[in-house]
KEKEMI-617705 format. One record per atom (N, C-alpha, C): residue number from 0; residue in three letters; atom name; x, y, z. Coordinates in steps of 0.05 Angstrom, whole numbers, plus 5000, padded with zeros to 4 digits. Each point is the difference from the previous one (the first is absolute). Layout:
N
{vexmi NUM, ala, CA, {X, Y, Z}},
...
END
This chain:
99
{vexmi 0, unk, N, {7021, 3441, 0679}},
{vexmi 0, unk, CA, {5029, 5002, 4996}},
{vexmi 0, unk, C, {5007, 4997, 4971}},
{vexmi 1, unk, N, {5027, 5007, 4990}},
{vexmi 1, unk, CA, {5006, 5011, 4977}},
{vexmi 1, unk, C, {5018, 4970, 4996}},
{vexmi 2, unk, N, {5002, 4997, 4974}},
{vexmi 2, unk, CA, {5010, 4974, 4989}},
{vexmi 2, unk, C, {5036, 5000, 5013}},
{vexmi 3, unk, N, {5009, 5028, 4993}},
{vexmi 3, unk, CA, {5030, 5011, 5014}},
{vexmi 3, unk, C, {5005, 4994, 5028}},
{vexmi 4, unk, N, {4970, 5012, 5017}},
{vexmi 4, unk, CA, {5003, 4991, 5024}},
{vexmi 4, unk, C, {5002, 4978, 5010}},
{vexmi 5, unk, N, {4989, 4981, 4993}},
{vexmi 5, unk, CA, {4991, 4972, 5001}},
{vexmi 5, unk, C, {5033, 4987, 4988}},
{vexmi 6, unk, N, {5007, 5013, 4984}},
{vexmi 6, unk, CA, {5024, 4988, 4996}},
{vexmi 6, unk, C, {5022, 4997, 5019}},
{vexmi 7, unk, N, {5001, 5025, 5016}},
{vexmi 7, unk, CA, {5025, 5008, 5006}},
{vexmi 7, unk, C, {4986, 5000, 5041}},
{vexmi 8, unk, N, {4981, 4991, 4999}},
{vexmi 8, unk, CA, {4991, 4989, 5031}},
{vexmi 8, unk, C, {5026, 4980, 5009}},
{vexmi 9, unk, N, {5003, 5009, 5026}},
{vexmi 9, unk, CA, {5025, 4981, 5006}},
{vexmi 9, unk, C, {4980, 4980, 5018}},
{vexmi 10, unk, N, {4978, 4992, 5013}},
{vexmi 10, unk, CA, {4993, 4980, 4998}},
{vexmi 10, unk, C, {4989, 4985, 4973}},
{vexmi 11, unk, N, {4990, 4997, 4984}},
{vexmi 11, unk, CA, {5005, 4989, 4983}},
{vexmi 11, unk, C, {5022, 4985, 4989}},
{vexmi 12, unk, N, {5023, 5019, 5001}},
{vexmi 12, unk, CA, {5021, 4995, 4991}},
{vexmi 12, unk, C, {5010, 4972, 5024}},
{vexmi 13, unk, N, {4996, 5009, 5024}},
{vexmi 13, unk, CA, {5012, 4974, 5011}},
{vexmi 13, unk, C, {4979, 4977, 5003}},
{vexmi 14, unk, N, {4971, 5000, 4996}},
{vexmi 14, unk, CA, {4982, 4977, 4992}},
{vexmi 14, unk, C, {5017, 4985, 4979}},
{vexmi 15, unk, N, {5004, 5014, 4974}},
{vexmi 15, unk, CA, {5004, 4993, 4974}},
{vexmi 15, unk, C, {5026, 4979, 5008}},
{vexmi 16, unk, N, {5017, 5015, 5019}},
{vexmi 16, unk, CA, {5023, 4986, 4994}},
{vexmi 16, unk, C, {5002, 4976, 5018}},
{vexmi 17, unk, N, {4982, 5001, 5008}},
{vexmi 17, unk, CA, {4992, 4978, 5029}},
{vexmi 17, unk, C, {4990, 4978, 4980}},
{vexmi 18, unk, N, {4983, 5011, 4981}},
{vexmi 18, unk, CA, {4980, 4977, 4981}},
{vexmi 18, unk, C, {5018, 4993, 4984}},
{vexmi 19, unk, N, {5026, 5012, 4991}},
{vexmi 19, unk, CA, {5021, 4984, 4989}},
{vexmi 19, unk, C, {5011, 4985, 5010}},
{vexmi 20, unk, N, {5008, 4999, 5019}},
{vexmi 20, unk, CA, {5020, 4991, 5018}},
{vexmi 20, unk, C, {4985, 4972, 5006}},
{vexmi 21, unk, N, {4969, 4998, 5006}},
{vexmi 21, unk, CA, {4987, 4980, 5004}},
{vexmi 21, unk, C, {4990, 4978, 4974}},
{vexmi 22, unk, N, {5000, 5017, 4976}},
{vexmi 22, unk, CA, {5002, 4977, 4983}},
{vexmi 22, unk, C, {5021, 4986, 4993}},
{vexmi 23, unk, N, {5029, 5010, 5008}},
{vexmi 23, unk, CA, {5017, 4992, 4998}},
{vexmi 23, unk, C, {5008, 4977, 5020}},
{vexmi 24, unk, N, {4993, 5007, 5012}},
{vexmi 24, unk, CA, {4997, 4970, 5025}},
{vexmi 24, unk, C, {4980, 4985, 4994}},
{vexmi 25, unk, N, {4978, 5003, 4985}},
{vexmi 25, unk, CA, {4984, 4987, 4993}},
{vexmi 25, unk, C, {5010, 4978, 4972}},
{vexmi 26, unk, N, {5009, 5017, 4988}},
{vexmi 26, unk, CA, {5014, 4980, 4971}},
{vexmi 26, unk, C, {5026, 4984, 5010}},
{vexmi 27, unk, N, {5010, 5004, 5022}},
{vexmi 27, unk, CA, {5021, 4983, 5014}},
{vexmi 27, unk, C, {4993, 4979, 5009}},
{vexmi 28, unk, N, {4986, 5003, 5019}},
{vexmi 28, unk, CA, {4975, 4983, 5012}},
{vexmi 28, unk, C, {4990, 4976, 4990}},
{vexmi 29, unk, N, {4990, 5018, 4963}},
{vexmi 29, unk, CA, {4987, 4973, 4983}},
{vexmi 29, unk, C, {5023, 4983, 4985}},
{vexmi 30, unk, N, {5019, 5016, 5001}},
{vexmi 30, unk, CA, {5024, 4975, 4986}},
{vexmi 30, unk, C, {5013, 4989, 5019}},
{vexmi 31, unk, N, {5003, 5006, 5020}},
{vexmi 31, unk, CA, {5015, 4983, 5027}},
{vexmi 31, unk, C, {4980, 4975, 5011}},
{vexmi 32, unk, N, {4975, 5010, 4995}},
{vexmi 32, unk, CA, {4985, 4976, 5007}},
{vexmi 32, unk, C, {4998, 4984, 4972}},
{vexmi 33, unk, N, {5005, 5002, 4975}},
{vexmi 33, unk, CA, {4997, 4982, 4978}},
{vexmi 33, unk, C, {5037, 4990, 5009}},
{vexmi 34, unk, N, {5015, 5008, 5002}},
{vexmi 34, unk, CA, {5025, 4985, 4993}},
{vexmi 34, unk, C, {5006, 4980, 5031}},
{vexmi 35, unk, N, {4988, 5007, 5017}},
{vexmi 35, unk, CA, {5001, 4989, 5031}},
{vexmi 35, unk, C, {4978, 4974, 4985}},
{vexmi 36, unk, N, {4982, 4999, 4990}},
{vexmi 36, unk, CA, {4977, 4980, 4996}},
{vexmi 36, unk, C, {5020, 4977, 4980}},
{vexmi 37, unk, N, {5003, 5009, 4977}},
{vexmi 37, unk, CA, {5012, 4992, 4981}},
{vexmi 37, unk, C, {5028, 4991, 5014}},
{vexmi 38, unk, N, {5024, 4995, 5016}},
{vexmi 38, unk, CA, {5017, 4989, 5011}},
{vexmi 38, unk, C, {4986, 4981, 5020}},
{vexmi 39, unk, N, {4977, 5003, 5014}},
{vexmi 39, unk, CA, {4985, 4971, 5016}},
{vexmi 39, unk, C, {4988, 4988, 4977}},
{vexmi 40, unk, N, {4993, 5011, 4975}},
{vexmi 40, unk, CA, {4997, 4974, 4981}},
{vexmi 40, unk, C, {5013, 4981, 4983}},
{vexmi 41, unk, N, {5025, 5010, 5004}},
{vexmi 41, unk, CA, {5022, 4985, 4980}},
{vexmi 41, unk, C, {4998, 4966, 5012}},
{vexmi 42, unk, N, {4983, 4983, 4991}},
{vexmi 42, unk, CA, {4987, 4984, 5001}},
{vexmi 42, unk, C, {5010, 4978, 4975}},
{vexmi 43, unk, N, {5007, 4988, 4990}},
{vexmi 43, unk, CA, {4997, 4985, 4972}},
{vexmi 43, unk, C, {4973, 4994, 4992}},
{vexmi 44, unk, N, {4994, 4990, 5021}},
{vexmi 44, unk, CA, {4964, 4994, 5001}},
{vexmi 44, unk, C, {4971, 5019, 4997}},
{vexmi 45, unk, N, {5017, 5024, 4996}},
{vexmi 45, unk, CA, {4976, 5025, 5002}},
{vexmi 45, unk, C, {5013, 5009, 4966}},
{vexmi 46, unk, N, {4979, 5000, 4981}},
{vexmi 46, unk, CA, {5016, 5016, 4969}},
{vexmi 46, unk, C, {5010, 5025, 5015}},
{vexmi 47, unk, N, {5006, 5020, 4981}},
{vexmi 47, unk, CA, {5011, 5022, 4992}},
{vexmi 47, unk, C, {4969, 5022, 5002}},
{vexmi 48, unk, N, {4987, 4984, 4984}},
{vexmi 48, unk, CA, {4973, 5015, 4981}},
{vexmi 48, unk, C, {4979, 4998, 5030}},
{vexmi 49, unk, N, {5002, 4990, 5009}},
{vexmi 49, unk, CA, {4978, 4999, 5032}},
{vexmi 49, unk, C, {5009, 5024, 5008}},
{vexmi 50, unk, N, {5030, 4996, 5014}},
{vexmi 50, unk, CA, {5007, 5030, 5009}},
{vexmi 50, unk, C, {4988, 5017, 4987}},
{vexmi 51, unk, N, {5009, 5011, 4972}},
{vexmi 51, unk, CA, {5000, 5018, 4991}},
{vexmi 51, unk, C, {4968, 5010, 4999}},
{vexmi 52, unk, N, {4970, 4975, 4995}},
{vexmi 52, unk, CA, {4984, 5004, 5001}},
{vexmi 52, unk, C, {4993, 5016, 5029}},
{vexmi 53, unk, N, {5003, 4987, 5022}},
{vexmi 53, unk, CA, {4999, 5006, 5030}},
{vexmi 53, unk, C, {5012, 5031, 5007}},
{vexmi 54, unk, N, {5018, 5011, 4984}},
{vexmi 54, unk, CA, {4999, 5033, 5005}},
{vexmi 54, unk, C, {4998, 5018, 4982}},
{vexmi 55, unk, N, {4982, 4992, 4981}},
{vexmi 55, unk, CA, {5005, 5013, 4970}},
{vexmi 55, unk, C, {4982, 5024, 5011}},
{vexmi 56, unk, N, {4978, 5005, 5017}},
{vexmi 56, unk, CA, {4989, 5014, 5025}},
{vexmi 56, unk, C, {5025, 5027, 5012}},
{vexmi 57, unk, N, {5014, 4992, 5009}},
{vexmi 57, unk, CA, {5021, 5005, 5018}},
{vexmi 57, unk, C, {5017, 5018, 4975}},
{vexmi 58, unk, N, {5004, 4985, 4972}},
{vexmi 58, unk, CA, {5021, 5019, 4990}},
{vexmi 58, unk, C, {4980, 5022, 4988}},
{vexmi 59, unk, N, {4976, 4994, 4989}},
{vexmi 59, unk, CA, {4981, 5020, 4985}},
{vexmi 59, unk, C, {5000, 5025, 5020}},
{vexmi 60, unk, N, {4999, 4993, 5032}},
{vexmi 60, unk, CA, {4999, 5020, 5019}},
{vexmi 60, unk, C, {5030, 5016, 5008}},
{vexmi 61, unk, N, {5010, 4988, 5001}},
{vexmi 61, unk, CA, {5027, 5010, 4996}},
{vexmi 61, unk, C, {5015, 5018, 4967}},
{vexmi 62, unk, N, {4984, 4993, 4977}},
{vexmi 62, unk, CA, {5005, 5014, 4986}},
{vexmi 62, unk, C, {4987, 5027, 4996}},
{vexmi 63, unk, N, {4971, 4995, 5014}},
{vexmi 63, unk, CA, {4988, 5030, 4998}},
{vexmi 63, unk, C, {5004, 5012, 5027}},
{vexmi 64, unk, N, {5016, 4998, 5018}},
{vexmi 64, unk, CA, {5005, 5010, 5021}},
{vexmi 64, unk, C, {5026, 5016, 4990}},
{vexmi 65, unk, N, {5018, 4992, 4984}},
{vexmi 65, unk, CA, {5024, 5005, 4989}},
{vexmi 65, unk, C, {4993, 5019, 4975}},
{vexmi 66, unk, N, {4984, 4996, 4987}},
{vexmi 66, unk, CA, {4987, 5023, 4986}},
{vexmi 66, unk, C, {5006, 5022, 5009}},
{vexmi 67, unk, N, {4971, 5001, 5023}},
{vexmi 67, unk, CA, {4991, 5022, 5019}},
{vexmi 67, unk, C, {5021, 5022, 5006}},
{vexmi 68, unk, N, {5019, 4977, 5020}},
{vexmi 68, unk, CA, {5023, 5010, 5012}},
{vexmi 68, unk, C, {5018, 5011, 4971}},
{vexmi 69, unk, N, {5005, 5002, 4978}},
{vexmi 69, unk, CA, {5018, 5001, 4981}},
{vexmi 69, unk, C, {4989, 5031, 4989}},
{vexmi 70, unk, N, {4969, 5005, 4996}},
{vexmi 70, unk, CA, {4984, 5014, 4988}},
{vexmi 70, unk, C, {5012, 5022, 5027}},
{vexmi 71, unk, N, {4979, 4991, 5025}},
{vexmi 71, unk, CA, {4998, 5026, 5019}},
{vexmi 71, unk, C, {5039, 5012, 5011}},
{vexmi 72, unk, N, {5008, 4986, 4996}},
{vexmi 72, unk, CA, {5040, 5009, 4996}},
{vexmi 72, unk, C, {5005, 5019, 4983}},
{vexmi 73, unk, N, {4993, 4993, 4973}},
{vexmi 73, unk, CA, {5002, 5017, 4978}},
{vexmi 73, unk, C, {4981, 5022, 5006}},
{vexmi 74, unk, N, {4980, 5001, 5001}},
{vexmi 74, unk, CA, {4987, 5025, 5005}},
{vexmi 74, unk, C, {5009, 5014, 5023}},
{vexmi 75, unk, N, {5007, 4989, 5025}},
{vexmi 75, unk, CA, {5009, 5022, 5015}},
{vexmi 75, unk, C, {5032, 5008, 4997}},
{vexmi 76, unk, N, {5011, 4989, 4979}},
{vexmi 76, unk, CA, {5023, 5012, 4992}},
{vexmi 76, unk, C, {4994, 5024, 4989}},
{vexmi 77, unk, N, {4985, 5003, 4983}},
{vexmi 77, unk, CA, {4990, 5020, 4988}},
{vexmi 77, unk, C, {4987, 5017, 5012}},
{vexmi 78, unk, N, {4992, 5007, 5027}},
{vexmi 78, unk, CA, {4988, 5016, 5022}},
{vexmi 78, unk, C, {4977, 4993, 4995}},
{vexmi 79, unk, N, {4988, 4986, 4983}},
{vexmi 79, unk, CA, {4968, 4990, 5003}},
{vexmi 79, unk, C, {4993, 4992, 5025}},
{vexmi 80, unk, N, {5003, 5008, 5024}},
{vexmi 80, unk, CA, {4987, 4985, 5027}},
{vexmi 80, unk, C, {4976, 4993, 5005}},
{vexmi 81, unk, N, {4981, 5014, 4992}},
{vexmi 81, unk, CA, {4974, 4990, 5001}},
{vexmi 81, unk, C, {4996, 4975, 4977}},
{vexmi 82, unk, N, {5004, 5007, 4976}},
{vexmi 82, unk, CA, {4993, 4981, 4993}},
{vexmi 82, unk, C, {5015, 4975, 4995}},
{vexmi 83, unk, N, {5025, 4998, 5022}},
{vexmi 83, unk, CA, {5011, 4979, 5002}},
{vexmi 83, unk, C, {4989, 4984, 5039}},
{vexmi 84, unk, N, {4993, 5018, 5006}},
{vexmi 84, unk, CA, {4977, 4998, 5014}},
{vexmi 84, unk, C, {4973, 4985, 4992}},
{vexmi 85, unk, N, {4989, 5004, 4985}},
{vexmi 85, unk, CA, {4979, 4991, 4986}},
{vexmi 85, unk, C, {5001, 4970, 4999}},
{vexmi 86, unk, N, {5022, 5005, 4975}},
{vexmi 86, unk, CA, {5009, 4975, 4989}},
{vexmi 86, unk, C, {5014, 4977, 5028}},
{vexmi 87, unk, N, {5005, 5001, 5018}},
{vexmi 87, unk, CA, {5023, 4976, 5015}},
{vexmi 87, unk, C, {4969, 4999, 5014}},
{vexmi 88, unk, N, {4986, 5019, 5018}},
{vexmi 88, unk, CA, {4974, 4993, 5007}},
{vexmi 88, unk, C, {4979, 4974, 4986}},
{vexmi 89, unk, N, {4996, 5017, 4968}},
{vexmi 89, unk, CA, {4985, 4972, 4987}},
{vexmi 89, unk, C, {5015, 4975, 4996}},
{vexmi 90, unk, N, {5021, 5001, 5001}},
{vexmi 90, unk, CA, {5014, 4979, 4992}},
{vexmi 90, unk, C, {4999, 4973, 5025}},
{vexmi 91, unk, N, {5007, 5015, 5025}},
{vexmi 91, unk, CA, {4991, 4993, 5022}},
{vexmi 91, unk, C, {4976, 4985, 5006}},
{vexmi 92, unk, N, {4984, 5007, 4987}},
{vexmi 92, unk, CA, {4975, 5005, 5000}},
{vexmi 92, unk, C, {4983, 4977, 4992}},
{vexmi 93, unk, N, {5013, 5002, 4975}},
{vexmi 93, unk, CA, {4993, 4973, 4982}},
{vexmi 93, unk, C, {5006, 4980, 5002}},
{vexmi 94, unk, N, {5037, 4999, 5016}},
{vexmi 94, unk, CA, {5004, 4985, 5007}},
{vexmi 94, unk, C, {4986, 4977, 5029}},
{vexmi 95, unk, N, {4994, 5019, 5013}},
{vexmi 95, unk, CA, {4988, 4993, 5021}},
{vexmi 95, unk, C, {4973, 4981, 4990}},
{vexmi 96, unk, N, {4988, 5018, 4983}},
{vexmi 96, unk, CA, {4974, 4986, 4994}},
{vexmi 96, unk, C, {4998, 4973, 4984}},
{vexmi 97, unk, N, {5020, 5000, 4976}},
{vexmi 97, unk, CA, {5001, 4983, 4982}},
{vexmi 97, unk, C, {5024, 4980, 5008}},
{vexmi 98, unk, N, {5016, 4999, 5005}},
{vexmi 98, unk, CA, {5018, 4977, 5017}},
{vexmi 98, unk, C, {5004, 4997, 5034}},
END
């Protein structure tokens, strides 16, 4: 198949937009569970700096999830589908593996 074809595949097109749609619930996900954690710690007895140690995890993954999702948007604004395809896939990807 031709890079045009591959572009303009309407399954693709609705994978792609499925893999958006899911990192976006994915980067929701990771801040709803940091601000849900962070309100059961409001503690006097617990610092500030513990929390913040305890999801520094959570925001690193949330920021490259937000990347992903920011990058593969922009590119399929631009009719790039495959390779906004590409991109929300690895992003996915990495995420999965590395957080």
């Amino acid at each position: 198949m031709t890079y045009q074809k591959l572009n303009t595949n309407n399954i693709l097109i609705k994978v792609n937009n499925g893999l958006i749609i899911l990192l976006f619930f994915l980067v929701l996900r990771v801040f709803l569970i940091y601000k849900q954690t962070q309100f059961n710690l409001t503690n006097p007895l617990i610092p500030k700096d513990l929390v913040c140690e305890v999801f520094n995890s959570y925001v690193d993954g949330g920021i490259f999830l937000l990347l992903g999702l920011f990058l593969g948007y922009i590119l399929k604004s631009f009719n790039l589908n495959f390779i906004s395809f590409l991109v929300s896939l690895l992003s996915l990807s990495l995420y999965i593996i590395f957080f």
